[in-house]
N, C-alpha and C positions, 0 to 999 in steps of 0.2 A: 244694563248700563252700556255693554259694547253694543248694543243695537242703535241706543241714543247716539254714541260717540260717531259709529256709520253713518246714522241720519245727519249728524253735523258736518260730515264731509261728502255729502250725497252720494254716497254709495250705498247698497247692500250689501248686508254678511249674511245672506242668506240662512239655510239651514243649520249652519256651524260657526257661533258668533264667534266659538273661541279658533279656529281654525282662521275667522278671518282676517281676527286682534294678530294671531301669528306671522300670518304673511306679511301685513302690512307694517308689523314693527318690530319684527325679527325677533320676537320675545314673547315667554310665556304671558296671556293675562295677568295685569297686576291691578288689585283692586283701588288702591291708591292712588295710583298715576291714570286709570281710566278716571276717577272721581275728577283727580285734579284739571284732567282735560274737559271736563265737559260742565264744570261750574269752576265759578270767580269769586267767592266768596262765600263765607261761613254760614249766612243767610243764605244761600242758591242751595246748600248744600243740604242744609237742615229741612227746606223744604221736599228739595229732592228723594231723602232716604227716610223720610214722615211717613209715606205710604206702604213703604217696606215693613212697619213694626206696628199699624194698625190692622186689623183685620176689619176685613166690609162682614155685612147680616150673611154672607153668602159663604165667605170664607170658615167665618165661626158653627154654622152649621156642618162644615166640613170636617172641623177640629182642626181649620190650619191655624197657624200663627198666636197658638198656647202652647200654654206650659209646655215641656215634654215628661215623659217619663222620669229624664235626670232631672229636672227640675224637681219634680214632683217627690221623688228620693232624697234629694239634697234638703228638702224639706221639711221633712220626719225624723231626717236628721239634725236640724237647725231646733225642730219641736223637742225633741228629747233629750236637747244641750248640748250634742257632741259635737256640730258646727258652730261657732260663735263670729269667727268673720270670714268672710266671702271678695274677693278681686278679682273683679271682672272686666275685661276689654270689652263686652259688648255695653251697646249702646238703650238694647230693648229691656223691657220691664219685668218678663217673666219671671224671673227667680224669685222678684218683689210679689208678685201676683200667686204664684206658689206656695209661699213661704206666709203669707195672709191667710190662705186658704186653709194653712194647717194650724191656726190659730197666734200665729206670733207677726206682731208689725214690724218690722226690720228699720233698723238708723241707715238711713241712705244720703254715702258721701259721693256727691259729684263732679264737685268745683273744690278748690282751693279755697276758699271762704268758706264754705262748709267744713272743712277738715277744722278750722277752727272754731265756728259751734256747737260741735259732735262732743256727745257725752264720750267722757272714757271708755274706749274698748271692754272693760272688765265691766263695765257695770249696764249695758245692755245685751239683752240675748239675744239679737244678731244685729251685728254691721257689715252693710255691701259697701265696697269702695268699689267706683265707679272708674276706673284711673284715666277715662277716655271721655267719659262725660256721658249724658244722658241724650235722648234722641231729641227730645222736644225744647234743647237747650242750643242755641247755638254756636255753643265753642266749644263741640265734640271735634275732639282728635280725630283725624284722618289723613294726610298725607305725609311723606316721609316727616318732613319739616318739622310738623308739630307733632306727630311721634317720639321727636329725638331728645325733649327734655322734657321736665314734669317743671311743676312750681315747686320751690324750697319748702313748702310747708304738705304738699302731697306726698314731696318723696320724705320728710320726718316720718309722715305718719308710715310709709311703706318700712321704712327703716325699721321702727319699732316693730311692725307686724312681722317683717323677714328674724327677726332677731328674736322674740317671743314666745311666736307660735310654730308648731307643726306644719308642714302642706301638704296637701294632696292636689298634683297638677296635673290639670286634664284641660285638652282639645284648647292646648299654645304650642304655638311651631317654634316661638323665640325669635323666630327670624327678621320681623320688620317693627316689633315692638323695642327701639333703643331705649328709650329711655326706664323700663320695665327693666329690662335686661340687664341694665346697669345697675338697679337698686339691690337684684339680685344678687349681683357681681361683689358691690359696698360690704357686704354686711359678712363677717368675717366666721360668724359663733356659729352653730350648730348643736343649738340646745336639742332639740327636739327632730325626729326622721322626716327628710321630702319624700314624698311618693311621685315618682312621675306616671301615668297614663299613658301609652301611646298606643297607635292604634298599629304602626308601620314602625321602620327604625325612624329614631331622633336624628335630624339633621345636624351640623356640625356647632350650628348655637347652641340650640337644645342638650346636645351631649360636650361641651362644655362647661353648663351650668349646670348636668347631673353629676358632672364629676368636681366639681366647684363643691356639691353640696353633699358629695356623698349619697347621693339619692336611689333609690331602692326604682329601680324599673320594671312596674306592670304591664303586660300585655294584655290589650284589651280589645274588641271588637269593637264597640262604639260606646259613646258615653253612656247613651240609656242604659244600656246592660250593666259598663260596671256598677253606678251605682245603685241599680237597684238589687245588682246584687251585696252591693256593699253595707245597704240598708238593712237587705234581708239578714246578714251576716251580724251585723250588730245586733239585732232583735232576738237573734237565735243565740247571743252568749248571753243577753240578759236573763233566758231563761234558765240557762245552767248558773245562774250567777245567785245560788242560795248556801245558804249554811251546810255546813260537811255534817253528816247526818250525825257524827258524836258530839256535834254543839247541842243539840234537842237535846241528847240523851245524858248530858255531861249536866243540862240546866236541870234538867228533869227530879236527878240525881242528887244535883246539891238539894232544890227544894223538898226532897225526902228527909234529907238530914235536917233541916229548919223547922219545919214542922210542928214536929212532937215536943220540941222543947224549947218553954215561955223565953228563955235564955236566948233563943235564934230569934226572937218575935221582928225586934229592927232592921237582922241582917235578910229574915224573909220578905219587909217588905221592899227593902232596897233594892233586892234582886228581883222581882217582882214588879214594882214600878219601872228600875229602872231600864228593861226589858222591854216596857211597854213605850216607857217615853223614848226607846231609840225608837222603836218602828214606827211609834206617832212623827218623828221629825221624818223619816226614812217616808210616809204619806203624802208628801209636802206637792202642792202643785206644779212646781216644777219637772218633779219625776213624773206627773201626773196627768197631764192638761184634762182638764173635762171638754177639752175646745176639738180636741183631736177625733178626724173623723173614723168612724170606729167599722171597717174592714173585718173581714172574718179573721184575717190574723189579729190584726190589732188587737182585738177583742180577745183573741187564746193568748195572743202572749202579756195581754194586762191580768189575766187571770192569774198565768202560773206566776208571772210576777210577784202578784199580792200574797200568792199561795207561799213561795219561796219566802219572803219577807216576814210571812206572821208565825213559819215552823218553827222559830222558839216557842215564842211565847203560848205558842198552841199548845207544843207537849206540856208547858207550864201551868197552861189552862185544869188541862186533862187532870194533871198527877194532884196540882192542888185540890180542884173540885169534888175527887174521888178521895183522897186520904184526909181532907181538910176539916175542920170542926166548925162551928157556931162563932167562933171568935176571930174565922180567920175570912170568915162573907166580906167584908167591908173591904179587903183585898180585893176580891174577885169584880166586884164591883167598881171599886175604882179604875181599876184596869178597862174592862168594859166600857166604861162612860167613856174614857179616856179616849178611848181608840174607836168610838161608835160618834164621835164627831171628829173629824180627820181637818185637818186645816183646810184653811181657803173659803170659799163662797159656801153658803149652809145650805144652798140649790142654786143651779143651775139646769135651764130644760133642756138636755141634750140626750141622746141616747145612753150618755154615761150617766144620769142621774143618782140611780141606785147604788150602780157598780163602785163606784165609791167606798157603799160601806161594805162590801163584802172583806176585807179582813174583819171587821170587825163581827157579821156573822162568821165565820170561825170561828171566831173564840165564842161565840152565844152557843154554837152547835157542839162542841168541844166541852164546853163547862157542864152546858145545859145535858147533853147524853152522858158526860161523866158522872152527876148529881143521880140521875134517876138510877144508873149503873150501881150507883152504891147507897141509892135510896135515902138520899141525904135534901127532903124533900125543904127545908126551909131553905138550905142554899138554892135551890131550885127556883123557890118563888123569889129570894131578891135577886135572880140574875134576869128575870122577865118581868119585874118589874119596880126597881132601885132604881138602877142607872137612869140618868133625865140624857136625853137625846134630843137638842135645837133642832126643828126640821120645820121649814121655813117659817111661821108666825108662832110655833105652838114647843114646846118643850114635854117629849110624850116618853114614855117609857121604851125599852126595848122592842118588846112582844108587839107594840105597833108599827115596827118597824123594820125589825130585822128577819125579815124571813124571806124564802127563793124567790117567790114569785114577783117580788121588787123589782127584779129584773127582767126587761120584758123576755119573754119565754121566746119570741124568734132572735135574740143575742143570746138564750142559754143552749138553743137548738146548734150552733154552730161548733160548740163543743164537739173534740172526736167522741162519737160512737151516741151521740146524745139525739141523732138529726130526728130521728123518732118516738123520743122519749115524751109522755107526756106531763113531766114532771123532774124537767133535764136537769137543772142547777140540784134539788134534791138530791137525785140520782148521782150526779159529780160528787156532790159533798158526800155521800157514802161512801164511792169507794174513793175517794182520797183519806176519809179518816180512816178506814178498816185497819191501813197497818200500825197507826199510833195507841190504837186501842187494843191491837193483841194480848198486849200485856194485861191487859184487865177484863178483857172478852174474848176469850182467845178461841171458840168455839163457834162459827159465823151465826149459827141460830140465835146464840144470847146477842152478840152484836145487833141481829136485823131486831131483835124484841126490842131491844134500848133504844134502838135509831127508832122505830116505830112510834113507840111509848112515847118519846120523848116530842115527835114531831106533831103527832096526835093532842098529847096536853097541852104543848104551847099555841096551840091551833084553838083550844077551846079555852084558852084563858085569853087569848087574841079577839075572839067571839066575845065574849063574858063583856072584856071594856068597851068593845066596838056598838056591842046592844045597848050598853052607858050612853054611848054617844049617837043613838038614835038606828042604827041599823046593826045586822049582826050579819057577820060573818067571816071566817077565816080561812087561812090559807092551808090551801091541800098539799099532803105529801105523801110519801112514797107510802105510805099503809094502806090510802087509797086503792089503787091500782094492784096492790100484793092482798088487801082482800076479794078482791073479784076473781084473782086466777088461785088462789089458795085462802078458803073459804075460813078452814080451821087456827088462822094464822092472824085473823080479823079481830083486831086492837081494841072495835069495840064491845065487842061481846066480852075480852078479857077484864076492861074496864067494869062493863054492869055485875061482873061476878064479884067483883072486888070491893064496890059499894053495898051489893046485896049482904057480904058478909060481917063487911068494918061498919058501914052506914058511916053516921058525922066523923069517927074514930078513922076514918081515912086520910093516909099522909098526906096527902096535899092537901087538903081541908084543914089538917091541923094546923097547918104550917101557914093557912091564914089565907087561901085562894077561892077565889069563888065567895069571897065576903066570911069565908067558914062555912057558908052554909050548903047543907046538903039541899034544900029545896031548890035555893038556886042553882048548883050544880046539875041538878035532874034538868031541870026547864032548860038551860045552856046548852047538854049533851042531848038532850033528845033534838031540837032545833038546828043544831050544826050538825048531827047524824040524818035530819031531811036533807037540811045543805047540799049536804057530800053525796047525798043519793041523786042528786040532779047534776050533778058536775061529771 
């Protein structure tokens, strides 16, 4: 722009435009009064700075004139709720273009007329106010003049937002934005802390309106950083953000006393449902997006998320399924169903497809290894196949659905310590349950036979419906790979001994699997024991 203003008065500023702006008018560059020299109008102008906020084929191959990293942070944050409105003196789209990318469409106020079309701030999950206007509009703000006041119906709505919400202010000097500065100045409350950002000390506006508002001063190197560390920051207390490990142990507890006696029957299932139905709203797409693009973090901190979120009801799972009797299935079950469809869209194709139900395998791994744990083999077969699961045109059972490999195996690989596992999400869920099961496994051999056992039968009862529907076969786990390196240890051989001895009189047979029949159990297990030798 100072090169333009030269050319307009046929000089060069050579190598050093700002050095030339200097001499020639005894003053720092100023963006404002160069604009105003060198256009006449709000039309000269709009075309003028049009080129500035599009990118050519040439630039975008560069990665100029996108998003940046702050963008792209502030955005994860707009996605996961914790920003809800945004004010902004620029004029470009990025923040809007960011903030799309991470699944959410943002209300964008630009103009004065729009502030009074705009749904209520509370009831969209994000508003950008524009307070300078937009580039492709031309009655963006730009010289001191129209800096110095807003419209009566811009500055209500700043009003409310200064008075309402929280700030965090980053990359505003205060300096030449009057009419901003003054809404600031208006607004008397201080509900909620300002954060300022600065990169240098705050100028004398700026450290006016921090001590105006009381405001807490960050030092920061440049905006990218802070907020993507700010991002990271947040991401990182959501995963500390679970139940104090004597909430498990406290529910665990009551459900021991409920139990045994028909007298507790209402108060167990209260506690029980009502368990379920917090962490079914606790599901909710909002906390959730399936839009969200899924990052190697992303992806560990949605995990421990869910993890954190389902350790009640998991030890619940546990202590029911293991002490519980014939009368108290239709509990467990419920539960299950409940939480094996989670709100929102019943698919979406995204990488998050499956992930989704993973609380809800928890509680199938949790009930299901506590049942064989204590050989309670009919609760066993209604929890693999009672519960009805919508998944997209069909209404199927658990056993077709809840099991690791749902999730594609390079999202379960980024798991720590998993990068070469070949049967990573399995392997997670083992040692995440190891320490809720001490109590009832407390010796890791009987743990690894239970985890085994259990992974094994729901693999061949996965099989059994799957051959119903034209092809067989199920999903592999960790017995797999633990019979190849420890031969003596191999689930199926333990199995053929067990039939050789019971024959039909085999608890899962009895208990109504495999149709009861042993013919058909032979032809199942021998066929997913080919399976599993070619995997």
């Amino acid at each position: 722009m100072i090169r333009k203003l030269a050319h307009s008065v046929c000089e060069d500023c050579g190598d050093d435009p700002a050095a030339w702006y200097r001499d020639s008018f005894g003053e720092d560059p100023d963006y404002a009064k160069i604009l105003e020299c060198i256009t006449r109008s709000p039309e000269d102008r709009n075309s003028l700075l049009r080129r500035y906020f599009e990118p050519s084929k040439e630039e975008q191959e560069q990665g100029l004139k996108l998003p940046t990293d702050a963008h792209k942070a502030i955005a994860e944050l707009v996605a996961k709720g914790y920003v809800r409105v945004i004010i902004t003196t620029n004029f470009d789209r990025l923040l809007e273009r960011a903030i799309e990318a991470a699944g959410v469409v943002p209300s964008v106020i630009s103009t004065p007329d729009a502030v009074e079309g705009a749904m209520p701030l509370a009831h969209t999950d994000c508003t950008i106010v524009k307070v300078h206007g937009d580039y492709l509009d031309t009655r963006i703000k730009n010289t001191p003049a129209e800096l110095s006041q807003y419209d009566e119906r811009m500055n209500r709505l700043l009003d409310q937002v200064f008075d309402e919400y929280g700030l965090v202010v980053c990359g505003w000097s205060a300096e030449w934005d009057t009419a901003l500065r003054a809404a600031l100045e208006r607004c008397s409350s201080h509900r909620f802390t300002t954060f300022w950002a600065a990169r240098g000390e705050p100028k004398e506006a700026a450290r006016r309106l921090i001590n105006l508002r009381l405001a807490e001063v960050i030092r920061i190197r440049d905006a990218d950083s802070f907020f993507r560390e700010l991002a990271d920051k947040v991401s990182a207390l959501e995963e500390v953000d679970r139940p104090h490990p004597l909430s498990a142990k406290v529910a665990a507890a009551t459900l021991k006393k409920y139990l045994p006696e028909e007298r507790h029957k209402i108060r167990l299932h209260d506690l029980v449902m009502g368990e379920a139905r917090k962490l079914y709203d606790e599901l909710s797409e909002d906390r959730f997006s399936l839009n969200t693009p899924f990052t190697d973090q992303e992806f560990i901190n949605r995990v421990r998320r869910y993890e954190a979120l389902t350790e009640i009801l998991q030890a619940m799972m546990i202590t029911g399924c293991y002490w519980g009797e014939e009368k108290h299935i239709d509990i467990w079950v419920k539960c299950l169903e409940l939480i094996a469809n989670p709100p929102g869209e019943r698919y979406i194709l995204t990488d998050g497809l499956d992930l989704k139900y993973y609380p809800a395998l928890l509680l199938f791994y949790s009930g299901g290894i506590a049942t064989v744990a204590a050989q309670r083999y009919k609760t066993f077969a209604a929890l693999l196949t009672q519960p009805r699961v919508f998944f997209q045109e069909e209404v199927l059972p658990p056993v077709l659905i809840l099991y690791p490999q749902a999730v594609k195996e390079e999202l379960a690989k980024r798991l720590p310590g998993m990068s070469n596992s070949r049967t990573p999400l399995n392997e997670h869920i083992y040692n995440l349950l190891r320490e809720p099961f001490k109590e009832f496994l407390p010796q890791e051999r009987l743990y690894e036979e239970c985890f085994d056992r259990f992974e094994y039968l729901f693999a061949l009862v996965h099989a059994d419906l799957h051959e119903k529907r034209g092809h067989l076969w199920g999903p592999i786990g960790c017995f797999r790979w633990r019979s190849i390196f420890n031969p003596q240890l191999q689930i199926t051989k333990v199995i053929e001994t067990e039939i050789q001895k019971m024959g039909a009189n085999w608890p899962p047979l009895k208990a109504g699997l495999f149709d009861g029949s042993l013919e058909r159990f032979n032809y199942i297990k021998a066929e997913f024991d080919q399976f599993i030798k070619r995997w």
